[in-house]
N, C-alpha and C positions, 0 to 999 in steps of 0.2 A: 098395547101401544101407548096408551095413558100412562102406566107407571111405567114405562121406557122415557117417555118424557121428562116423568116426574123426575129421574134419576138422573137424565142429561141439566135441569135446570138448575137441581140442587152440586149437581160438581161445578157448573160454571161459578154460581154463586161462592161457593166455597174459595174457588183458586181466587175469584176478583175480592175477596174476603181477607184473604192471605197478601196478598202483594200489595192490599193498605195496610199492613201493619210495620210502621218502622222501626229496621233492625241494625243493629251494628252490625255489618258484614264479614266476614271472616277476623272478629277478631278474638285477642286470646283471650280466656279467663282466669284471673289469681286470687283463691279464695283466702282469706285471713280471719283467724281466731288468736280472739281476745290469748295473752298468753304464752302463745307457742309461737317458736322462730320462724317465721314467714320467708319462701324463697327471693331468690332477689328475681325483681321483674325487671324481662328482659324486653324492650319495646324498641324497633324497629324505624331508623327516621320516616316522618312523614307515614305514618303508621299509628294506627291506634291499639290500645288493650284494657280489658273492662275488670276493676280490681272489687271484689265481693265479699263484704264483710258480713259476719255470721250474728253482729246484733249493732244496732242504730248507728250511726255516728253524726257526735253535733258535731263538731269543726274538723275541719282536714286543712290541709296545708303544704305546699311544696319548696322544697327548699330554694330553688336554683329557678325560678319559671322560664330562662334561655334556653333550658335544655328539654324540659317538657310540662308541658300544660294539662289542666286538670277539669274537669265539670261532673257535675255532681248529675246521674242520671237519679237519683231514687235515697231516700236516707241507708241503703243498704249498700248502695255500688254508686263507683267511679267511673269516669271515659281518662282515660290518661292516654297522650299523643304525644309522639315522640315528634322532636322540632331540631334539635343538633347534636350532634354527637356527644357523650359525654357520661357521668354520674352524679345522682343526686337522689335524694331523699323525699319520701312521702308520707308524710306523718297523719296517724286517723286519732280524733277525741271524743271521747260520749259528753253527752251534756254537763257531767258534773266536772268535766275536766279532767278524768282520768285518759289515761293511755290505753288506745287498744293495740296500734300497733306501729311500728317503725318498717316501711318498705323501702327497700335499694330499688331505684330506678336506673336502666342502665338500659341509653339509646346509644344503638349501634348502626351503622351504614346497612342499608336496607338490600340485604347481600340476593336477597329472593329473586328481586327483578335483577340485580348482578350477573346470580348464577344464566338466568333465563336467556340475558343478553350473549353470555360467554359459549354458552351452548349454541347460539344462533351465528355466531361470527365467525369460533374455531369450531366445529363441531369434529367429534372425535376424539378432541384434546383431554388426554384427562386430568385436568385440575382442577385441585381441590381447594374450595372456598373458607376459610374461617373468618372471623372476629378477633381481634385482641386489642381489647382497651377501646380506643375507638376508633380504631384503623381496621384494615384487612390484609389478612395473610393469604397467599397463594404459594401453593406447593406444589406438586408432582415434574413428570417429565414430558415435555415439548417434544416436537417432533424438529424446528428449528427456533433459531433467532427470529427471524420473524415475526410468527405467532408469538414467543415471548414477549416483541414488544407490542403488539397488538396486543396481550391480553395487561400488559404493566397498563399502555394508555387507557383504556376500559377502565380500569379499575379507579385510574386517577380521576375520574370523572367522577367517581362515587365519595370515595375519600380521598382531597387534593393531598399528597403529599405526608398521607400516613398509609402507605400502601408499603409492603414488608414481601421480599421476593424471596422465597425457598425453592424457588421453581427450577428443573437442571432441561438440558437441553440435552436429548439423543442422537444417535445417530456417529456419523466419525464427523469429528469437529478439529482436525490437525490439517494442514494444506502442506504440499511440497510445492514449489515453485520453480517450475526449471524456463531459464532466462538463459536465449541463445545472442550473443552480443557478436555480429560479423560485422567488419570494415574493409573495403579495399580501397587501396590510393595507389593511382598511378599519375606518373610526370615525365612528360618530356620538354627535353630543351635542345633546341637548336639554333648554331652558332656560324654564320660565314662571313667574312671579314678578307680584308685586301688592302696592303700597305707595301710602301716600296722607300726604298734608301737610293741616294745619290753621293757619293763622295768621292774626291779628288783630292790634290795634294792640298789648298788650304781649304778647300769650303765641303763642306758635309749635310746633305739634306736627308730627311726623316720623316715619316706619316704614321699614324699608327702604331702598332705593334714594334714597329722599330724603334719609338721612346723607350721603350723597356729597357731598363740597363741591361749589357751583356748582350742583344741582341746585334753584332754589327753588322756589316754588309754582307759579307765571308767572302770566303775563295771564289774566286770567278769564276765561271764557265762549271759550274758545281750545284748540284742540286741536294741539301743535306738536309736533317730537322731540325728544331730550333729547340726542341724540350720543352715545348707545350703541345699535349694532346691534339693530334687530327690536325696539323701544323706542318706547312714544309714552304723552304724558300728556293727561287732561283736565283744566281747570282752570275755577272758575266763582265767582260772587262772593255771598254773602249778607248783604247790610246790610254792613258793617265785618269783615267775616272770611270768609275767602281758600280756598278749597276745591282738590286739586288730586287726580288721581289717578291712578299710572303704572303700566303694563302691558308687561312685559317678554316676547317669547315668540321663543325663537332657536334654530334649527336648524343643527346643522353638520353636515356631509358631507365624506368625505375616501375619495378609492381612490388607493394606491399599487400599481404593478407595478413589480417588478425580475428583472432576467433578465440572466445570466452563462453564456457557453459557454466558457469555456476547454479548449482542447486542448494537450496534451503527452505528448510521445514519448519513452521512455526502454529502456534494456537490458535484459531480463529478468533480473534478481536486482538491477538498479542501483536507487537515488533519486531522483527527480525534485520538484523543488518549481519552484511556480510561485505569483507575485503580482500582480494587477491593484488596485492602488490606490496607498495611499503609506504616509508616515510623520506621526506627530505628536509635537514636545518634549513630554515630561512632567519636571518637575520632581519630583528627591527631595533628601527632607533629609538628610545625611551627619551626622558629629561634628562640633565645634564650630562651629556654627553656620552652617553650607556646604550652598551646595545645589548637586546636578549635574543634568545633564540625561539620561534618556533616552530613544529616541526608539522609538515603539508603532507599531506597522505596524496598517493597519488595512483592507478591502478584501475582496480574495476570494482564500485563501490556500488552497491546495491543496500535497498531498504524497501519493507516491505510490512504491509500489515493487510492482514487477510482475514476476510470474515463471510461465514458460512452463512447466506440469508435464508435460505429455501430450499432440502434436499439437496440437490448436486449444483446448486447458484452459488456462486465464489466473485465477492465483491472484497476485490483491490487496490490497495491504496499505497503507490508505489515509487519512491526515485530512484534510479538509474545514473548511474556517471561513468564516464572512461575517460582515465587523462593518463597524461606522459609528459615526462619533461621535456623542454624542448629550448637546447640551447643556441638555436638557432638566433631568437630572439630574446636570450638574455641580459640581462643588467648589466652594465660595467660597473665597478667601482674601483676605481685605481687601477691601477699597470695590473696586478697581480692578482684582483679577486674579481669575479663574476657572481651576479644571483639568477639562478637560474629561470626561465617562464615555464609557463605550463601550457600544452594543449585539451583542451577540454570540450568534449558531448557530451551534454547532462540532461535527463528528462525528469519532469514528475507529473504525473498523471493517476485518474482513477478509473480504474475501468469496471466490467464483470462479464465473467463467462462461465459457460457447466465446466464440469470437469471434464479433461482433457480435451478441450478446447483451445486454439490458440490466438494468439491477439499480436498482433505489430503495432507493441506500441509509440515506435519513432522512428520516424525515417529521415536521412539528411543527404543530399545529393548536392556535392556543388562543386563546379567546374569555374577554373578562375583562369583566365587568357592576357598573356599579356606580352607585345611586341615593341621592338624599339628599335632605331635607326638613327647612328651618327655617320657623317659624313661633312665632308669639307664643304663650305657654302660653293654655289652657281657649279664646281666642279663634279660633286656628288650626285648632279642633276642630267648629266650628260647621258645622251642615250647610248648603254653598249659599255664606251669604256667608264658611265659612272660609275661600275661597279669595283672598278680601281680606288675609288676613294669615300667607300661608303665601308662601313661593319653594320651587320642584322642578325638580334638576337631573338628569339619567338621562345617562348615558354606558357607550356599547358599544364597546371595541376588539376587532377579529378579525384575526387573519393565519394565513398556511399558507404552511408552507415546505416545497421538496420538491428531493432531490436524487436526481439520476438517475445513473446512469452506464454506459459503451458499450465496452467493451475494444477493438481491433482489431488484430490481427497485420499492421505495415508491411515495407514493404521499399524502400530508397533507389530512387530514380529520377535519370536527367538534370535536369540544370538548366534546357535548355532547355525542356522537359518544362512547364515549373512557370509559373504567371502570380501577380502581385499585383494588387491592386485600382489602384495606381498605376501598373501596365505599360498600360491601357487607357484612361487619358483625358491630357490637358495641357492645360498653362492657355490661354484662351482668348486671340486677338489683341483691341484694339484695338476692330475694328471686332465681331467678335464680343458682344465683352461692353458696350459703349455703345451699340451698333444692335440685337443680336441678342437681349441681355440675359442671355447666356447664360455661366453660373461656371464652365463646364468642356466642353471639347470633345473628342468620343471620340477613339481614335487607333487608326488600324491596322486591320487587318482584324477586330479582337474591336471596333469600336465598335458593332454592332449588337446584342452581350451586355452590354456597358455598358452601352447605355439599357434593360434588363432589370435587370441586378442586377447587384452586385459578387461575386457570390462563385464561386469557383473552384479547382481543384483546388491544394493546398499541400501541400509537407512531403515525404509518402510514401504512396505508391499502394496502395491496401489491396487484398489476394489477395478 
């Protein structure tokens, strides 16, 4: 029991023996003789390393002390602490002034706690950390953009703005975008009106529709049409004066649908534009009296820039246009030339979605009303027969625009791989098309998908 004791009092003494003794902590050591070429010391900012010479030295010296600092632990050895980035020289002298040795000092960003951070934030990722000069290089392959810029920002903290990216990003990084563009507009307009003519041998009366030139009383006791749509008059005779009376009543109807799918495939962080329609001159007027031309694109104009953040995340960055000319409201310019206007829905937006996901991203509904009524004052007012002296016109336009759109991560495929709608039929012979009647003959083994449909796989084969 005594020497069990002895033995527990002498280990404590020893450890509380030890951990008064002050040490430089993990730092490095660089030995130098008088001599021979000494490596170059590489020290770490904000880091120290303890340089060891193999006989006395009276003076030391550092060339640059912005980049690192020096203290003399012992006539044998240095503490050198790296303080900023950079290189500089450490020169050692014995008493009589000769040279013992010339060290390259070379602080570099302190990649240690770097890597430790890069590991804690991406983990998994495998990049690789270097040094060069007094920046940091990082290399290998990422899993997305993302983590690339989380690991670029990290780094910038370490070294502002001498960080050097060889880093590649995995995975498929090309996006197709397929952008459904549907419109419909529909209008109606309706028209009922009522005018009457009075005429006798010298005097002739008119309301309405009867100003029109060409429109007279007509043949009496006769019910004929006037040559305006939805239009018919009575006409009848009393003694010597001419009675007539027209009745206008006109419905219009109108449904447009338009529908645009453009697809296009571009690089993730790249532009892609795309156009399906054309050009139109417009003229402008310049200085002295000159006019140029420019020419307005008009159609369905997309643009697009797409970028992969995270696995199947596709961030968006998109304008959209549909226009048409529309000479309803165009320019006049003299008796003989017109410039034409333009109708336009244009969006720009950013969005993001997984892939094959879809996004609407605009919608425009609008319904526009608009009624009117002339009529002769106090008699237009009359109950029953004011309708003798009134016209009423009512018009509704409606449309709805809607765009949709489908992100999808591609990847190239073979050529042979791929069909067009013109790998599946060719023109017909002869006897086909005079006997058969028929403008196109399939071709090949896919003619039994051509008399179904044309459409078919293109481009790039989506995961």
């Amino acid at each position: 029991m005594q020497m069990s004791s002895f033995f527990k009092a002498a280990l404590i003494g020893f450890a509380v023996s030890f951990t008064a003794i002050p040490t430089v902590s993990d730092a490095e050591t660089l030995k130098v003789v008088r001599g021979a070429p000494s490596a170059a010391l590489k020290v770490p900012m904000n880091r120290a390393v303890v340089v060891e010479s193999e006989e006395p030295y009276g003076q030391l010296s550092i060339a640059n002390p912005d980049i690192a600092d020096t203290t003399p632990l012992s006539n044998k050895s240095i503490y050198v602490l790296g303080k900023t980035p950079g290189r500089t020289t450490l020169t050692l002298l014995d008493d009589a002034g000769g040279l013992i040795a010339n060290v390259e000092v070379h602080v570099t960003p302190d990649i240690a706690e770097f890597k430790e951070r890069l590991r804690q934030i991406l983990p998994g990722e495998p990049i690789e950390v270097r040094t060069a000069n007094d920046g940091i290089v990082l290399s290998g392959t990422v899993s997305s953009t993302m983590k690339l810029d989380r690991a670029l920002d990290l780094a910038n903290r370490y070294a502002p703005d001498r960080v050097s990216n060889l880093m590649n990003v995995g995975g498929t990084q090309q996006v197709m975008l397929k952008v459904r563009f549907a419109e419909v507009q529909r209008s109606v307009v309706k028209e009922l009106s009522t005018s009457f003519g009075i005429a006798g041998n010298d005097v002739q009366l008119e309301t309405g529709s009867w100003l029109t030139p060409g429109n007279d009383v007509g043949v009496p006791g006769t019910v004929v049409k006037t040559g305006v749509a939805g239009g018919a008059r009575l006409g009848f005779t009393l003694g010597s004066v001419q009675f007539g009376v027209l009745l206008e009543a006109l419905e219009t109807k109108g449904l447009v649908r338009t529908l645009a799918e453009p697809n296009l495939t571009a690089l993730s962080g790249q532009e892609a534009e795309f156009l399906a329609g054309g050009e139109i001159p417009i003229p402008v007027a310049q200085e002295n009296n000159t006019i140029t031309v420019e020419w307005k694109e008009f159609g369905v104009l997309m643009k697009f820039t797409p970028r992969v953040v995270d696995g199947d995340i596709i961030n968006l960055r998109m304008e959209a246009e549909v226009s048409g000319v529309d000479t309803a409201n165009a320019f006049q310019v003299g008796p003989d030339f017109s410039v034409p206007a333009f109708r336009t829905r244009k969006t720009s937006t950013t969005v993001e979605m997984r892939d094959g996901q879809s996004f609407a991203i605009a919608g425009l509904l609008q319904d526009d009303f608009r009624d009117q009524i002339n009529q002769l004052p106090w008699l237009g007012d009359l109950p029953v027969l004011g309708a003798l002296f009134r016209s009423t016109n009512y018009r509704r336009d409606q449309s709805e625009l809607v765009i949709i759109v489908t992100p999808h991560l591609v990847t190239p495929t073979r050529g042979e791989a791929l069909a067009l709608p013109t790998d599946r039929v060719r023109p017909p012979s002869e006897k086909e098309l005079f006997i058969g009647g028929k403008t196109a003959a399939p071709k090949g083994p896919a003619g039994e998908v051509a008399r179904q449909d044309f459409n078919a796989s293109y481009g790039y084969v989506m995961e």
